[in-house]
PAVO-472097 format. One record per residue (C-alpha): y, x, z; residue in three letters; residue number from 1. Coordinates in pm, 1 decimal. Example, Ala and Ser with C-alpha at 12.3 -4.5 7.8 and 13.67 -1.06 7.14 Angstrom:
BEGIN
<north -450.0; east 1230.0; up 780.0; rest ALA; nr 1>
<north -106.0; east 1367.0; up 714.0; rest SER; nr 2>
***
This chain:
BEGIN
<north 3092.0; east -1361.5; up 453.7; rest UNK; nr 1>
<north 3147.9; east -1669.0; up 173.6; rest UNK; nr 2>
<north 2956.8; east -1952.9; up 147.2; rest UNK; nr 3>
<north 2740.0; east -1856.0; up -105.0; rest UNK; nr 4>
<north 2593.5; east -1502.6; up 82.3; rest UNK; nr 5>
<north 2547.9; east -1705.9; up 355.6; rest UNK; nr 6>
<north 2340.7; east -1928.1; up 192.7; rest UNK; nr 7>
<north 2133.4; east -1616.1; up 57.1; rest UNK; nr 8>
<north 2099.8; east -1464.6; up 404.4; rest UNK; nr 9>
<north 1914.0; east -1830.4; up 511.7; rest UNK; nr 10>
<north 1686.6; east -1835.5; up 244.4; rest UNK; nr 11>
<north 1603.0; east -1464.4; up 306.4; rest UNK; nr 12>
<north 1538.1; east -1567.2; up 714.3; rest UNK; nr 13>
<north 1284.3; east -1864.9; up 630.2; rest UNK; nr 14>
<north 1120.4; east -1670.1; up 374.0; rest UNK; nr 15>
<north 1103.8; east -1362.4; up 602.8; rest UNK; nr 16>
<north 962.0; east -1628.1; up 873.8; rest UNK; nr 17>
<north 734.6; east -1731.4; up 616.9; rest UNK; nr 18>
<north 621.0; east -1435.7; up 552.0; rest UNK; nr 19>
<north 574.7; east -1338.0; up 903.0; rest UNK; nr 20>
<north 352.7; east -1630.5; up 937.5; rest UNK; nr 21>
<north 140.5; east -1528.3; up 690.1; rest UNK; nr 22>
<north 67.0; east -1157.8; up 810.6; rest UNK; nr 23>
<north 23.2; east -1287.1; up 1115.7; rest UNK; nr 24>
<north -280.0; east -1522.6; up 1039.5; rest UNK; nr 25>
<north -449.7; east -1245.6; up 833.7; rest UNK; nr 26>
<north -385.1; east -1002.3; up 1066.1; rest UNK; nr 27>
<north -562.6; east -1180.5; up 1344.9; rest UNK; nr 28>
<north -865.6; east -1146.7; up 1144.5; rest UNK; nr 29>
<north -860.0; east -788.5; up 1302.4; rest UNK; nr 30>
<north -895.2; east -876.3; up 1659.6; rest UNK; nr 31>
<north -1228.7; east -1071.2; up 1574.7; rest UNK; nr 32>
<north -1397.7; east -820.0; up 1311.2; rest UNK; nr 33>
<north -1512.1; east -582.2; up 1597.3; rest UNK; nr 34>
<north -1685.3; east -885.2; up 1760.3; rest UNK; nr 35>
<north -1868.7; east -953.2; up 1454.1; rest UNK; nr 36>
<north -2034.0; east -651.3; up 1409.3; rest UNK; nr 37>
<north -2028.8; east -569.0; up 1739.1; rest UNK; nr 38>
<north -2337.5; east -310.5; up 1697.8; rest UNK; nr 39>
<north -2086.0; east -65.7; up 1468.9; rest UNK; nr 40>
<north -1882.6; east 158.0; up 1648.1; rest UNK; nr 41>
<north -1472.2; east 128.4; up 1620.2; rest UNK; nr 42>
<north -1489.0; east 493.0; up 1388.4; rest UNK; nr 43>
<north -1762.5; east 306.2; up 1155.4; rest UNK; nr 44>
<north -1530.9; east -24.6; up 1172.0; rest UNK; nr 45>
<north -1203.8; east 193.6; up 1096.7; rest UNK; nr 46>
<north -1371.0; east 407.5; up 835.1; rest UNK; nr 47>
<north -1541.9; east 112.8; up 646.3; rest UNK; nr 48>
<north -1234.1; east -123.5; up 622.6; rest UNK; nr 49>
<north -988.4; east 183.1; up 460.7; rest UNK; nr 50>
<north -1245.4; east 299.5; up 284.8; rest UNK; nr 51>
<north -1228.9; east -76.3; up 106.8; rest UNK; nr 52>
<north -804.1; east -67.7; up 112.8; rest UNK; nr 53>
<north -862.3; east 233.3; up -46.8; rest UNK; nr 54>
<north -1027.4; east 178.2; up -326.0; rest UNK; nr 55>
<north -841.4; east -165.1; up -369.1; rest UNK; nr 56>
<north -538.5; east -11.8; up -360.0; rest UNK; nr 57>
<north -592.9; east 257.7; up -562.2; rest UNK; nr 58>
<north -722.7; east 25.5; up -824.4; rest UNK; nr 59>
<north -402.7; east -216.2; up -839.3; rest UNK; nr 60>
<north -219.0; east 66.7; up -850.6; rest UNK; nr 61>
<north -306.4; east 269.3; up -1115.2; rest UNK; nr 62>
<north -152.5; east 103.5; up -1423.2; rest UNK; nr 63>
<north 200.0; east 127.8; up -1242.1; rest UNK; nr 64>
<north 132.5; east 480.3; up -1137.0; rest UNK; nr 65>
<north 323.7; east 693.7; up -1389.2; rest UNK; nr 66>
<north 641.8; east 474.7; up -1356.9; rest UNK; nr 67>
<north 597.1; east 473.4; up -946.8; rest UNK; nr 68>
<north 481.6; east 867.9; up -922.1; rest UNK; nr 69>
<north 845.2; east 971.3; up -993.6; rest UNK; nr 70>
<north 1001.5; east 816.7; up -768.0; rest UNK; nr 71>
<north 776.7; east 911.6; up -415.1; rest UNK; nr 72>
<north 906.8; east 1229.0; up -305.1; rest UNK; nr 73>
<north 733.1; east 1479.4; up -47.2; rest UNK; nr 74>
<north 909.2; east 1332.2; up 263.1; rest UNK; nr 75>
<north 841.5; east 986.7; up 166.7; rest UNK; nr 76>
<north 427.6; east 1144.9; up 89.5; rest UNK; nr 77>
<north 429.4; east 1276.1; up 481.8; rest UNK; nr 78>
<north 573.0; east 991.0; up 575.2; rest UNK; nr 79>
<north 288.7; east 756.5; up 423.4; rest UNK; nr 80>
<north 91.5; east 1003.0; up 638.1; rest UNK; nr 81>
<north 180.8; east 904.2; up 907.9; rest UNK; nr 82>
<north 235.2; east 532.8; up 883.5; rest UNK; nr 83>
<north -119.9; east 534.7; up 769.0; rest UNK; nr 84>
<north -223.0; east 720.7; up 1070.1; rest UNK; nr 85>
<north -22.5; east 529.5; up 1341.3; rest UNK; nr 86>
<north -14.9; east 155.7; up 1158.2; rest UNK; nr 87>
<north -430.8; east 198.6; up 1017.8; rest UNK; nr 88>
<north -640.6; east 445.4; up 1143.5; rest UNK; nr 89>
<north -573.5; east 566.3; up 1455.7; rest UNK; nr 90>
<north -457.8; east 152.3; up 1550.7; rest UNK; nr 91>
<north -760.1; east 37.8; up 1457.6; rest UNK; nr 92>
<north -966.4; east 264.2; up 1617.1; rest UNK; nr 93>
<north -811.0; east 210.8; up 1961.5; rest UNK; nr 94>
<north -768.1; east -173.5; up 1890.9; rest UNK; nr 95>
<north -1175.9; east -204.6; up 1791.2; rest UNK; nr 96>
<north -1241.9; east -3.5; up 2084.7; rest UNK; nr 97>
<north -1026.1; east -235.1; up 2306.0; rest UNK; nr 98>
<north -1195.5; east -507.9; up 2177.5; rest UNK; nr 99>
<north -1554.3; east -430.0; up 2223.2; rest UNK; nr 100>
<north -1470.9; east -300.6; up 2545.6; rest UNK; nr 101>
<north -1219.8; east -502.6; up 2734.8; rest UNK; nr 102>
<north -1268.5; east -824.6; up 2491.2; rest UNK; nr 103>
<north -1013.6; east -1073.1; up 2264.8; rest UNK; nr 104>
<north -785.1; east -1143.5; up 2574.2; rest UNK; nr 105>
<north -695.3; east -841.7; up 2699.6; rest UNK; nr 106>
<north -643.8; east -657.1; up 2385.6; rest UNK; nr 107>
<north -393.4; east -948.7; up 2282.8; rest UNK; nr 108>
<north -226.7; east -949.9; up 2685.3; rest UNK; nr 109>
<north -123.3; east -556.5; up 2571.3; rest UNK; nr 110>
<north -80.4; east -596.8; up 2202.0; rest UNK; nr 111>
<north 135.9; east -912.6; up 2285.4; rest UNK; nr 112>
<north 446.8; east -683.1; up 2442.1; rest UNK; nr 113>
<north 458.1; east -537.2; up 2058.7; rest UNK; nr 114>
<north 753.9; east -766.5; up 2004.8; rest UNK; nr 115>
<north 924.0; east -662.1; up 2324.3; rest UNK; nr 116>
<north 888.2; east -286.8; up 2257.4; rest UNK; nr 117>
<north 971.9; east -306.5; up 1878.4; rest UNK; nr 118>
<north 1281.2; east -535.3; up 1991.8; rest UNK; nr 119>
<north 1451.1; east -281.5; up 2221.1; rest UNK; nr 120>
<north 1419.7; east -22.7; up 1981.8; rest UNK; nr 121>
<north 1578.0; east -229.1; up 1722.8; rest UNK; nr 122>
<north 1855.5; east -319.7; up 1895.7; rest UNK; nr 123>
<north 1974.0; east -39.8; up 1882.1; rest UNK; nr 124>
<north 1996.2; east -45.9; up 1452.5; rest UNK; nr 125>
<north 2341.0; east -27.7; up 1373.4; rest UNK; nr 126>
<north 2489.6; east -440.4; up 1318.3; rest UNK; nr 127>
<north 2174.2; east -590.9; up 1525.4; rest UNK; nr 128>
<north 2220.2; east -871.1; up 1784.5; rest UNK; nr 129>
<north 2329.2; east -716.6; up 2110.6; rest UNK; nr 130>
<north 1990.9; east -672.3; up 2368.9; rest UNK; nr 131>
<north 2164.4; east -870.8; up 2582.0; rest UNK; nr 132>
<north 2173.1; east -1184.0; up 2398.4; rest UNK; nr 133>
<north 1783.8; east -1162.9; up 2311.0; rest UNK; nr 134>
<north 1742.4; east -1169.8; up 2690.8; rest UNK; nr 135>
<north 1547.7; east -1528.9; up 2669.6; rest UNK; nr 136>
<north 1374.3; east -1477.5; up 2403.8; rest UNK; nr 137>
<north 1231.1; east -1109.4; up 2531.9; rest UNK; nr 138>
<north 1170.5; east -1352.6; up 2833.3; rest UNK; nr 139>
<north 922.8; east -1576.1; up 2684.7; rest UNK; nr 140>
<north 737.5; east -1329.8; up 2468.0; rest UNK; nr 141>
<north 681.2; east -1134.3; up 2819.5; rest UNK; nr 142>
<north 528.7; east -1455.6; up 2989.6; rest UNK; nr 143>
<north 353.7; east -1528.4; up 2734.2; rest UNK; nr 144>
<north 168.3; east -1218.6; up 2697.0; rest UNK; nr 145>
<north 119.5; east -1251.7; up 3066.4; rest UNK; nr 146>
<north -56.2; east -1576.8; up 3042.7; rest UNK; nr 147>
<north -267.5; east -1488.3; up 2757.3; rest UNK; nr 148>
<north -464.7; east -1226.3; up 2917.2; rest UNK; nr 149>
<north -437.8; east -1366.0; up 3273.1; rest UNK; nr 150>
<north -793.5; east -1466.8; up 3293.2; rest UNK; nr 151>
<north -919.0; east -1189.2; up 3162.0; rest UNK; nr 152>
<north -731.8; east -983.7; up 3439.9; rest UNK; nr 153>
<north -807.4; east -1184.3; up 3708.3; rest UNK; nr 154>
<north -1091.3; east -1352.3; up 3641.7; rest UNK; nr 155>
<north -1471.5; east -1183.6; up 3799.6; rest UNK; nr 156>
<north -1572.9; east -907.1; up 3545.5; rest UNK; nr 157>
<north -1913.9; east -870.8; up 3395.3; rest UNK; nr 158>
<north -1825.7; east -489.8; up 3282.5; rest UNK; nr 159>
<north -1780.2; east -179.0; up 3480.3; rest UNK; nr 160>
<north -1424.3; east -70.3; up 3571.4; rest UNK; nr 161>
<north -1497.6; east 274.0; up 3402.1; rest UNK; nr 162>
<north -1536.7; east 27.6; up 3060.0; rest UNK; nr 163>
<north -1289.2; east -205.6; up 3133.9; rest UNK; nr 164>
<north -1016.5; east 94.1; up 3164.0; rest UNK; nr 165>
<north -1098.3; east 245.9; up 2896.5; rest UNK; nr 166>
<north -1045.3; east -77.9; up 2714.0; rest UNK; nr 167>
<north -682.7; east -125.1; up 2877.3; rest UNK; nr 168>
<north -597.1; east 225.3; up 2817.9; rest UNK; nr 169>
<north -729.7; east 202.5; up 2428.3; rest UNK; nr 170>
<north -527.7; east -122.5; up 2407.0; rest UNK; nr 171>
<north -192.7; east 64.6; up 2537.0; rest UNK; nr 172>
<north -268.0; east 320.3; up 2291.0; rest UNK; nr 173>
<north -274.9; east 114.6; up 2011.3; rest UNK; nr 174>
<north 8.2; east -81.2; up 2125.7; rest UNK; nr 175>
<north 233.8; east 262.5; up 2094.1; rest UNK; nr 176>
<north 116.7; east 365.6; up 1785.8; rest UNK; nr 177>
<north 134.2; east 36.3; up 1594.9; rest UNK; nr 178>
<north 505.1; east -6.4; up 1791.5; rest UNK; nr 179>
<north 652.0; east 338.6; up 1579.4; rest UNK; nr 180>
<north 455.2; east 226.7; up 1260.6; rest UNK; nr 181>
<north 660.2; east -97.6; up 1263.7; rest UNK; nr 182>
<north 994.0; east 63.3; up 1344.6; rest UNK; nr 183>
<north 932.8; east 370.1; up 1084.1; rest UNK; nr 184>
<north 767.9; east 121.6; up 874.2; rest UNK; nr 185>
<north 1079.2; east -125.7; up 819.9; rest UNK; nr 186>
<north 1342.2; east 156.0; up 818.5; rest UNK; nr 187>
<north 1173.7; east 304.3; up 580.2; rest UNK; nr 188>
<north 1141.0; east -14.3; up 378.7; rest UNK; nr 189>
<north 1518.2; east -52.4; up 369.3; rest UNK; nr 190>
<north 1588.2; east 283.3; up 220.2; rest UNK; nr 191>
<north 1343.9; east 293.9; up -43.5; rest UNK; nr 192>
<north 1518.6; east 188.5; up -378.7; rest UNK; nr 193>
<north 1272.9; east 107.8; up -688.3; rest UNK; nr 194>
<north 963.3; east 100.8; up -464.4; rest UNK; nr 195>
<north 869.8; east -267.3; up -414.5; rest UNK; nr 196>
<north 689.7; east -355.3; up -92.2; rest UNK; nr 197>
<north 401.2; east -408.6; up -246.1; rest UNK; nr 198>
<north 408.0; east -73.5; up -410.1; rest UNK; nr 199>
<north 479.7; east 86.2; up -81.4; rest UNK; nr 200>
<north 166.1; east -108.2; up 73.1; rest UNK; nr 201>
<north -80.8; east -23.7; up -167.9; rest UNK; nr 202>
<north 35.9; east 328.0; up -128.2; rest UNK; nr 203>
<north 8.6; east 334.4; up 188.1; rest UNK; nr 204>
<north -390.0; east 241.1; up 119.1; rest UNK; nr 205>
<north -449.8; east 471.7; up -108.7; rest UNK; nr 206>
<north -331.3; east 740.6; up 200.9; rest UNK; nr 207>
<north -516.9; east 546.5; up 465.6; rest UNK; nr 208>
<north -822.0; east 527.3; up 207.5; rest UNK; nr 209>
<north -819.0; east 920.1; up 190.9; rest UNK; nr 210>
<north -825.3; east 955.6; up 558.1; rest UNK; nr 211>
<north -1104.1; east 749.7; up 583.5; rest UNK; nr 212>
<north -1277.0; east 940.5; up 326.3; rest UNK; nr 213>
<north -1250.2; east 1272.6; up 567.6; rest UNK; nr 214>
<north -1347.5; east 1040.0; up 843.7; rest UNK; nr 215>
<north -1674.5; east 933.4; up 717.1; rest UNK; nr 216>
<north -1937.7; east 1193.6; up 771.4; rest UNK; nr 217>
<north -1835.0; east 1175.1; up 1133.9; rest UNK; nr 218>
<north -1867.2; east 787.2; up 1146.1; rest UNK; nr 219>
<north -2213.8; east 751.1; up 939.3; rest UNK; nr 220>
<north -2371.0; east 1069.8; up 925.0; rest UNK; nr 221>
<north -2316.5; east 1192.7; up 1280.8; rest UNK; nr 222>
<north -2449.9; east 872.4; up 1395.8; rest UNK; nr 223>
<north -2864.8; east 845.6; up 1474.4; rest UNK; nr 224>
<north -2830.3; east 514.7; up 1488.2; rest UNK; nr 225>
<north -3008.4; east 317.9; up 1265.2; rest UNK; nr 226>
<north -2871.9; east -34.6; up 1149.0; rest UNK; nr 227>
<north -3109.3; east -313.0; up 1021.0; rest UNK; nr 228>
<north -3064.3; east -401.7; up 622.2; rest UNK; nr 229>
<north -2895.0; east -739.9; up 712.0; rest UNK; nr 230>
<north -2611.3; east -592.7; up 979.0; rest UNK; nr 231>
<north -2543.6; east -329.6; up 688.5; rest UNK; nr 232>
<north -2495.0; east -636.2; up 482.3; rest UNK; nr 233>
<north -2231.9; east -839.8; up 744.0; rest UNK; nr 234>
<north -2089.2; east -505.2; up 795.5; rest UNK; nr 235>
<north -1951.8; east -443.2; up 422.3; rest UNK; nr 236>
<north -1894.9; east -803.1; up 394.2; rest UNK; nr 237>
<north -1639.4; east -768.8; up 680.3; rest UNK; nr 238>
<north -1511.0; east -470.6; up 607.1; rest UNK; nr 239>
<north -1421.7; east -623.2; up 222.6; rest UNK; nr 240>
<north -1241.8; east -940.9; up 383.6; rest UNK; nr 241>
<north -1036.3; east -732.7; up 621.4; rest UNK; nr 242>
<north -950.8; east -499.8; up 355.0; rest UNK; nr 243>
<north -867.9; east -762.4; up 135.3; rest UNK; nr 244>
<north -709.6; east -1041.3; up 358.0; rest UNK; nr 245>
<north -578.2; east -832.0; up 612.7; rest UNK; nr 246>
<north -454.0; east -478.4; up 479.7; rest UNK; nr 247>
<north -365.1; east -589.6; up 125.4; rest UNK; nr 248>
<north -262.5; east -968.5; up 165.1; rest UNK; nr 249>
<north -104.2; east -930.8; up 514.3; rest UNK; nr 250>
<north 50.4; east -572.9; up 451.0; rest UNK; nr 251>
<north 217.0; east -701.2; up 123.6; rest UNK; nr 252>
<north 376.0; east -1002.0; up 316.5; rest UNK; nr 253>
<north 446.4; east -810.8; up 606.3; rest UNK; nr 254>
<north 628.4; east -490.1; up 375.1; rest UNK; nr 255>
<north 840.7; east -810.4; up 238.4; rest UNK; nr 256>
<north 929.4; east -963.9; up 550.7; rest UNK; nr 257>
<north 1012.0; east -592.7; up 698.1; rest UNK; nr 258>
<north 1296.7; east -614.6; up 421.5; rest UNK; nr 259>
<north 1436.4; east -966.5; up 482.2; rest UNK; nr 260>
<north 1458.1; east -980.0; up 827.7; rest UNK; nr 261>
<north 1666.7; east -776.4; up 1110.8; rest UNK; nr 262>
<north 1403.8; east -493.3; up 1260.5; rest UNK; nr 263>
<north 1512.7; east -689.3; up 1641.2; rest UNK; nr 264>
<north 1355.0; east -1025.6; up 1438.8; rest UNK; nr 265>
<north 1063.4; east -789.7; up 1296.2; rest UNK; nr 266>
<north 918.9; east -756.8; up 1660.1; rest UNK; nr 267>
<north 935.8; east -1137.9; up 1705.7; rest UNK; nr 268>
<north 739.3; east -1184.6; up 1394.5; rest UNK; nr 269>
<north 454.1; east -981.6; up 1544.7; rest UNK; nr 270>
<north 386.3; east -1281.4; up 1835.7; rest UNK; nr 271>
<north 204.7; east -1468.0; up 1565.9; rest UNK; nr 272>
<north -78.1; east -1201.2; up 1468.1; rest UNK; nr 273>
<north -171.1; east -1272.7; up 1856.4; rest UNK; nr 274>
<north -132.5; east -1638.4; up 1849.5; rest UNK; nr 275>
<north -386.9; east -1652.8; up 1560.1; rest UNK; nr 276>
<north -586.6; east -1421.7; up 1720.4; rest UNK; nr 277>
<north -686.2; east -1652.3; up 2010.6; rest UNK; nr 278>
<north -730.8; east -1885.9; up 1772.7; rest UNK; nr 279>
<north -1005.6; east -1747.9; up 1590.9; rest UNK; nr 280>
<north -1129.8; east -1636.8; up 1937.2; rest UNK; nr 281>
<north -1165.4; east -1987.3; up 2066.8; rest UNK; nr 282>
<north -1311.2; east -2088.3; up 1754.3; rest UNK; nr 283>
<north -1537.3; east -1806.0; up 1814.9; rest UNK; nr 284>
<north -1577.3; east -1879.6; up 2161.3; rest UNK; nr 285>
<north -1640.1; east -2238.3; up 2029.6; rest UNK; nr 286>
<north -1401.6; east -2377.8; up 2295.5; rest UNK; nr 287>
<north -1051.0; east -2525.8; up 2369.2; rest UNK; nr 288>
<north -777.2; east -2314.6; up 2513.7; rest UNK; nr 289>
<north -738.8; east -2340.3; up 2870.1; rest UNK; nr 290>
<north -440.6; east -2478.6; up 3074.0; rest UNK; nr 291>
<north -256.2; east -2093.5; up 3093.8; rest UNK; nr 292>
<north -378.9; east -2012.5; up 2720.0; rest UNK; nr 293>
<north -234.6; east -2339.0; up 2628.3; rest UNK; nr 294>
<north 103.7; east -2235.1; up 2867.4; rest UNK; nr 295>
<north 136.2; east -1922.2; up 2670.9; rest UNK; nr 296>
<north 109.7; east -2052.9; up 2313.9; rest UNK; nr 297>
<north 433.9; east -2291.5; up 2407.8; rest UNK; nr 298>
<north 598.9; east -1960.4; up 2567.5; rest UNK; nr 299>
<north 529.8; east -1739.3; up 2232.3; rest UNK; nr 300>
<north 675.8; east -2039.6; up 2020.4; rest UNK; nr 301>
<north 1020.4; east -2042.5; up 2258.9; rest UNK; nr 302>
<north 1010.6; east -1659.9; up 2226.4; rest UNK; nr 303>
<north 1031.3; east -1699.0; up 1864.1; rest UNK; nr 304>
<north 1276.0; east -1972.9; up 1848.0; rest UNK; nr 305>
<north 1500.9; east -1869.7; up 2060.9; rest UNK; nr 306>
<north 1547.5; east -1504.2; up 1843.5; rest UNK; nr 307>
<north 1545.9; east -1722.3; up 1525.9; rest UNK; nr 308>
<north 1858.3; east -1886.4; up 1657.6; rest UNK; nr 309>
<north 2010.4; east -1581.4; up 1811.3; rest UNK; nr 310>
<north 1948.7; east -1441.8; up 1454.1; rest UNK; nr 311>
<north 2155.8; east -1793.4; up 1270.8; rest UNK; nr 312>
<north 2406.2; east -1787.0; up 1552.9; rest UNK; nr 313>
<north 2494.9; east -1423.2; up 1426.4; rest UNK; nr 314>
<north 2485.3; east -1466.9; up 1066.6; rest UNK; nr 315>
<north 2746.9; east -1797.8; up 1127.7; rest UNK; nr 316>
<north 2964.4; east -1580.8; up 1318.1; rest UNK; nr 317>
<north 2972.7; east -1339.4; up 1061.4; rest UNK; nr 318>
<north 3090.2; east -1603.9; up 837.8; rest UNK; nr 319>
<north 3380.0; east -1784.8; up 1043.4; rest UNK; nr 320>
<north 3688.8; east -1740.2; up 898.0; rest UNK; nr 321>
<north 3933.7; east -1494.3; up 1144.9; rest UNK; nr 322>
***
């Protein structure tokens, strides 16, 4: 590798990082949405925030559509069926009902072993870093999820067991579904050719929006429910910034970063959607982290760290004269 394609492969690892930072703090919006409108069920949350991406999406991407139609073919349609299905609606539905169930910590204890799960699977990508030498890093993203939802595992509970398992076991669920969206997702990325990221994102909308749209007689007129003028107001209000911060924003950074980075690095990148996510809890919360939340934010960073440098070590290698 010369000098110069070195250099390239840096620039494309910080901006990938960069990038990964930024999906991260949108996507940790997600975690407190169902918290905010807590009296809307996780269907009503799911339908109304793809029913927003939707339309968005659809919108941006209608003057490109005639150049962009060509060039989708029927596998890569199916396939946008199902990353909209594992990655948005069927994730969201177990990760709202995770939340309003089990709360913020425990959802982010299981969601945090993304980066372990997506990590193995990676390494097995043809040219990734060996498994072996991510050992550390796997290491620290393990403790740290440990510590971040220690409290809320051992800590006195104030809800049933029935409630709090079926939080755990929606949390697991969305952890496997969002762990083949991100594999699929960033293979998929990488064989694409004249399909920008952004392109593939807002497609990817426009099929999550349609779902949605079949969804929604079972989410609002199924329901007897009847919701106060003002929730109905916070409710679309959330369901726009999600759409717009979260599934447009973060999805566009997180498409790019799926295409600059290694698919073993991908995982990594994940860790920071759940550091921002207790974040905005404590802020929330309106209260400091305590000593083990604190122990686990310095774990997550090592976890990170160390698989950035694992990642650097590699690409020098690959450049060492023989």
């Amino acid at each position: 590798m010369t000098t110069e394609a070195l250099r390239r492969s840096g620039n494309d690892m910080t901006a990938g990082i960069l990038c990964g930072v930024g999906a991260g703090a949108l996507w940790g919006l997600v975690f407190l949405a169902p918290a905010l409108v807590s009296s809307f069920n996780p269907l009503q949350l799911t339908v109304g925030r793809y029913l927003a991406y939707g339309l968005i999406a659809l919108a941006l991407i209608m003057p490109r559509w005639r150049t962009l139609a060509p060039r989708i073919g029927r596998r890569d349609w199916l396939m946008l069926g199902g990353l909209a299905l594992t990655g948005n609606t069927l994730y969201y539905i177990l990760l709202s009902t995770a939340v309003q169930t089990g709360g913020i910590a425990m959802t982010s204890l299981v969601i945090g072993f993304l980066p372990v799960a997506v990590t193995i699977i990676g390494s097995r990508d043809q040219g990734a870093v060996p498994l072996r030498r991510l050992y550390p890093s796997l290491f620290f993203c393990i403790a740290g999820a440990v510590c971040i939802g220690w409290q809320a595992l051992a800590a006195p509970a104030d809800l049933p067991l029935t409630t709090r398992l079926i939080g755990f076991g929606s949390a697991v669920g969305a952890l496997i579904s969002w762990t083949g969206f991100a594999v699929v997702n960033a293979r998929a990325l990488k064989r694409l050719d004249g399909v920008t990221s952004q392109d593939w994102n807002l497609l990817t909308g426009v099929v999550t929006g349609a779902q949605s749209l079949v969804l929604a007689p079972f989410a609002f007129l199924m329901v007897r429910t009847v919701q106060p003028s003002a929730e109905w107001v916070k409710f679309l209000a959330v369901s726009m910034a999600v759409a717009v911060f979260a599934s447009i924003v973060g999805n566009g950074l997180w498409n790019r970063m799926s295409r600059l980075l290694p698919l073993t690095m991908v995982g990594q990148m994940i860790l920071f959607e759940t550091l921002f996510a207790l974040i905005y809890g404590f802020v929330w919360e309106a209260r400091w982290p305590t000593t083990m939340e604190a122990l686990a934010f310095v774990l997550v960073v090592l976890g990170v760290v160390t698989c950035i440098r694992v990642h650097r070590g590699k690409g020098a290698e690959a450049g060492a004269p023989v």
